[in-house]
N, C-alpha and C positions, 0 to 999 in steps of 0.2 A: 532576804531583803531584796526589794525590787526599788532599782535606780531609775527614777524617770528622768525626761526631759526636764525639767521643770530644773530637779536638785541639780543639774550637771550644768544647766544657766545661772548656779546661782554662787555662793564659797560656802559653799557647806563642808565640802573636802579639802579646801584651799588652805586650812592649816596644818594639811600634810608637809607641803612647801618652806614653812618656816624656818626650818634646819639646811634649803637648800642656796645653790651656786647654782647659775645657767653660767658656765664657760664658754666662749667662741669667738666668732672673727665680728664683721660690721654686722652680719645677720641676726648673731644674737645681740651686739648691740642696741641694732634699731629694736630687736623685740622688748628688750630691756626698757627703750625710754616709752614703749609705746606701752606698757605695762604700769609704769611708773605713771604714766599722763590719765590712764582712765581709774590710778589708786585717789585720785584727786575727787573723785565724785563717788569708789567703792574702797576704802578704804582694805580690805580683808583680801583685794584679789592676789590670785597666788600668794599666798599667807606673807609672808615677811623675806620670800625669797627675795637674795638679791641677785646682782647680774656682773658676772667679767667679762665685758667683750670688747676687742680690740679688732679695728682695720686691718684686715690683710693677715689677722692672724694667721697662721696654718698649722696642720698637729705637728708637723717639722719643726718647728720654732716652739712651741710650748711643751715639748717633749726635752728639750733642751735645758729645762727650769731653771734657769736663769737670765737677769737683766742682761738682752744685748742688743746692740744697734737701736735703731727706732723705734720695733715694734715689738712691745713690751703690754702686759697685763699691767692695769692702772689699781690701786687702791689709797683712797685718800689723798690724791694729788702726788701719788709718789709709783716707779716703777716698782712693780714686784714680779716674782718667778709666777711658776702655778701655784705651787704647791705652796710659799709663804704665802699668797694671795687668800686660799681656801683656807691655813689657819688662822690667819687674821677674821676671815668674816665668820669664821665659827661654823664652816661647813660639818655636816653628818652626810649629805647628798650631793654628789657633785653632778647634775647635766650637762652633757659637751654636745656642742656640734660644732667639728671643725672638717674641715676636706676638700671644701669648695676652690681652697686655693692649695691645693695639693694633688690632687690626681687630675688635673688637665695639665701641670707642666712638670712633675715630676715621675722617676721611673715608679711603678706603684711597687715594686719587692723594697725601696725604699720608706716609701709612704708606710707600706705595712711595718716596718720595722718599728718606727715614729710611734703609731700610733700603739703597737704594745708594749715601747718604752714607757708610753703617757703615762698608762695603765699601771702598768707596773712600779713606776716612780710614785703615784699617787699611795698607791699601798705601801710603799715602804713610808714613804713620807708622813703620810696621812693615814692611816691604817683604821680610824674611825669613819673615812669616809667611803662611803657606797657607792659606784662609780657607774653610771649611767652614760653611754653614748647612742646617738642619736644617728640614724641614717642618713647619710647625706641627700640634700636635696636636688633633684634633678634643674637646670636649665633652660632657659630656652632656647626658642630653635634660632632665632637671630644670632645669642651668645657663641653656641655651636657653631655657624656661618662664620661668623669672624673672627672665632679663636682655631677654627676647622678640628672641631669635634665630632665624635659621632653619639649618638645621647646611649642606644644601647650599650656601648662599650661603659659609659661613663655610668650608668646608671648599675653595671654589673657588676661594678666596687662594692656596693652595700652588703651581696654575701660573702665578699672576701672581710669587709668589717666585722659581720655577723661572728664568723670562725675565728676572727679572733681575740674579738670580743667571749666567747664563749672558752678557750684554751686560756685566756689569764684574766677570767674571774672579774668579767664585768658584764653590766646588764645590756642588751642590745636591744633597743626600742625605734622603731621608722611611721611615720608620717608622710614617706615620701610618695608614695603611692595614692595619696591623696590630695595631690597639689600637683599632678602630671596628667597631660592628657592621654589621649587613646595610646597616641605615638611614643609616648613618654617625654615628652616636656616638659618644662614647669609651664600651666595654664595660666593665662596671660589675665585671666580676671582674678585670679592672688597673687599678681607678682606686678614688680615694675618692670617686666617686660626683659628683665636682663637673670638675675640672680636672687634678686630678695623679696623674701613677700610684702604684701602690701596690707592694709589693717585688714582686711577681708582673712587674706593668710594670716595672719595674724593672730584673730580669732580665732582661726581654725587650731591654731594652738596650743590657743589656751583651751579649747576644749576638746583638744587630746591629752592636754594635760591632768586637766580634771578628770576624762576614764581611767587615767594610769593611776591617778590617788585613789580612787572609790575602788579599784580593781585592788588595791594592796590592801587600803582600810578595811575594804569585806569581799575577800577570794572569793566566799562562796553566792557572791550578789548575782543576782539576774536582772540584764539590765534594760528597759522596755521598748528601745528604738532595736534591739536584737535580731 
């Protein structure tokens, strides 16, 4: 089967998504409502996926699975952990992307512990669900200025996620290489200039999402932008 341009602009694979959770902090929020506003005129986009994301969340905090303090996964107007959150919505697929507010202020042999608690809780918890995490996204150079970052350092977490995403049995997918400039920044024409993309990023998204569906729906596809 040869996947053109054409199918991967369109939901043709978009009801891969149906069974899924996008989890994360304001970034998958915003992707969430920005997904939600263009269902308004394509109804089928990313199939019936829905969306957890919270402000500020971090893998620190939702590795934690439990309602505490302020910042809390929302379902239905009420706090929930992680893991009752994804049974509530009837996850099979969970996509995370959390990190952004974890490895610039915290030590990372901690972050790393977090995040294969996450991992590991989902599957005891959740054992039906499929655990996809997502490469964290790189920054811009402003953000690095003012929080005194260096972006290679920050940007050299992804293979430390990669590893351990791979030792407890979760799928490691990044994007991030694609929304960074030469120097490794987040590029300033998909981003608001600080941390989150913008609808352009956005987009870009959603059509990496659609090669990861058509990539599972048919392994053996060849796909024509190659």
């Amino acid at each position: 089967m040869i996947i053109t341009v054409q199918m991967l602009g369109s939901t043709q694979f978009d009801s891969y998504f149906d069974d899924a959770v996008f989890v994360g902090d304001s970034i998958t929020k915003t992707f969430g409502n920005y997904v939600q506003s263009l269902r308004l005129r394509d109804e089928g986009l990313l199939g019936k996926a829905q969306f957890m994301g919270t402000i500020s969340m971090s893998a620190t905090a939702a590795s934690w699975n439990r309602v505490y303090g302020d910042i809390n996964f929302r379902y239905q107007g009420r706090d929930v952990s992680l893991t009752d959150g994804l049974t509530a919505m009837g996850a099979n697929k969970a996509f995370i992307m959390l990190g952004v507010n974890d490895i610039g202020g915290r030590r990372w042999e901690n972050v790393e512990q977090s995040f294969a608690q996450l991992i590991d809780t989902i599957h005891e918890e959740c054992p039906q669900v499929e655990v996809v995490l997502f490469g964290v996204l790189p920054v811009s150079r402003s953000y690095c200025l003012e929080h005194k970052l260096d972006i290679a350092k920050w940007n050299s977490f992804n293979p430390i996620l990669e590893g351990i995403c791979r030792n407890h049995g979760a799928e490691f997918v990044s994007f991030a290489d694609q929304v960074m400039t030469p120097e490794g920044y987040l590029d300033k024409a998909l981003s608001d200039g600080q941390f989150h993309l913008n609808t352009a990023g956005e987009d870009l998204w959603i059509q990496f999402m659609r090669r990861y569906a058509a990539k599972k729906l048919y392994p053996d596809a060849v796909f024509e932008d190659s």
